[in-house]
C-alpha positions as CSV (number, residue, x, y, z in Angstrom):
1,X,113.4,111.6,79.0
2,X,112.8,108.9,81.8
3,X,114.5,106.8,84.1
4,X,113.5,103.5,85.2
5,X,113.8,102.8,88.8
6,X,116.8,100.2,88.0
7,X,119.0,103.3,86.1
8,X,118.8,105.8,89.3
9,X,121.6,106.5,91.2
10,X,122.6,104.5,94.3
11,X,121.2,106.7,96.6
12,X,118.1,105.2,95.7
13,X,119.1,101.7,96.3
14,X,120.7,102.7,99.7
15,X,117.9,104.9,100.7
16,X,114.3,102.4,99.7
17,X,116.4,99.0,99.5
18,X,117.8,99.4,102.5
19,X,116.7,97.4,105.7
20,X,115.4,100.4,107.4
21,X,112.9,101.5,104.6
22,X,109.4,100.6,104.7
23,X,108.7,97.2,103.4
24,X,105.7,98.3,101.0
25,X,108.0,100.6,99.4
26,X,110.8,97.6,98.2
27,X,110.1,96.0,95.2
28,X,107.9,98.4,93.3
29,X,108.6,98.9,89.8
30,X,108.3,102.1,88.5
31,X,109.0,105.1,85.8
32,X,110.6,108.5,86.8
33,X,109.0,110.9,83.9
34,X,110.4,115.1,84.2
35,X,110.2,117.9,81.7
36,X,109.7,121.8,82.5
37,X,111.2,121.5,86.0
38,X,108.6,119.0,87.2
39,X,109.3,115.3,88.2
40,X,106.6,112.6,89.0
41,X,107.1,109.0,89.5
42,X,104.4,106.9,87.4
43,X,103.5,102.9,88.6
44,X,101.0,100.7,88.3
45,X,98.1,100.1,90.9
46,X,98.1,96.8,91.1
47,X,100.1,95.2,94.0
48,X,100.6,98.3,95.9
49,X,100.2,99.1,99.2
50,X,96.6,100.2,100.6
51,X,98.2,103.2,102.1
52,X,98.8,104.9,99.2
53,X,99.3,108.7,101.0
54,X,101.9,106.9,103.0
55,X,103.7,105.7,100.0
56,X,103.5,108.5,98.1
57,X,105.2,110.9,100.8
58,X,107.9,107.8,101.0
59,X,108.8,107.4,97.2
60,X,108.8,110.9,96.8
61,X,110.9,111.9,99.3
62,X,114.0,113.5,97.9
63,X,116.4,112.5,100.5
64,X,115.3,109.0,101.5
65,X,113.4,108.2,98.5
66,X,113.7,108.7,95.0
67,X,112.3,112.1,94.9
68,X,109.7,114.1,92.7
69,X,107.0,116.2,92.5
70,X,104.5,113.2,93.0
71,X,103.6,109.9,91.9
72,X,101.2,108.7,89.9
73,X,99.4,105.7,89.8
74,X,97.7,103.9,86.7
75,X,95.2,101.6,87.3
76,X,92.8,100.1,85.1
77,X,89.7,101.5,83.4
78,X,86.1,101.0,85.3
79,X,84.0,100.7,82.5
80,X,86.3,99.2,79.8
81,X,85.3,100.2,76.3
């Protein structure tokens, strides 16, 4: 099962979306994955912030942010086939 960042709960809305929240953090779209207890939080690379330990301790935040395990970030292939 996933959630997309536009079906979590309004904590999330009040808690990134907010005007206190970081500014890099608004705005990103993203997929919350979870299965066996774990949680992680899978976006693209493209258009996201350089600091991407910074955002990664924000997003997954589990009182201010949406809240999992850890996010992970797809970005495209070096080499492409």
């Amino acid at each position: 099962m996933h959630l997309t960042g536009k079906r979590n709960p309004s904590r999330l809305q009040n808690s990134l979306f907010s005007k206190n929240a970081m500014p890099q953090v608004r705005g990103i779209q993203f997929e919350k994955f979870h299965g066996q207890g774990n949680d992680f939080i899978v976006c693209r690379g493209k258009g996201l912030p350089g600091n991407l330990p910074r955002l990664a301790r924000a997003i997954t935040d589990r009182y201010t942010g949406v809240g999992a395990d850890g996010l992970l970030v797809v970005l495209p292939a070096r080499n492409p086939v």
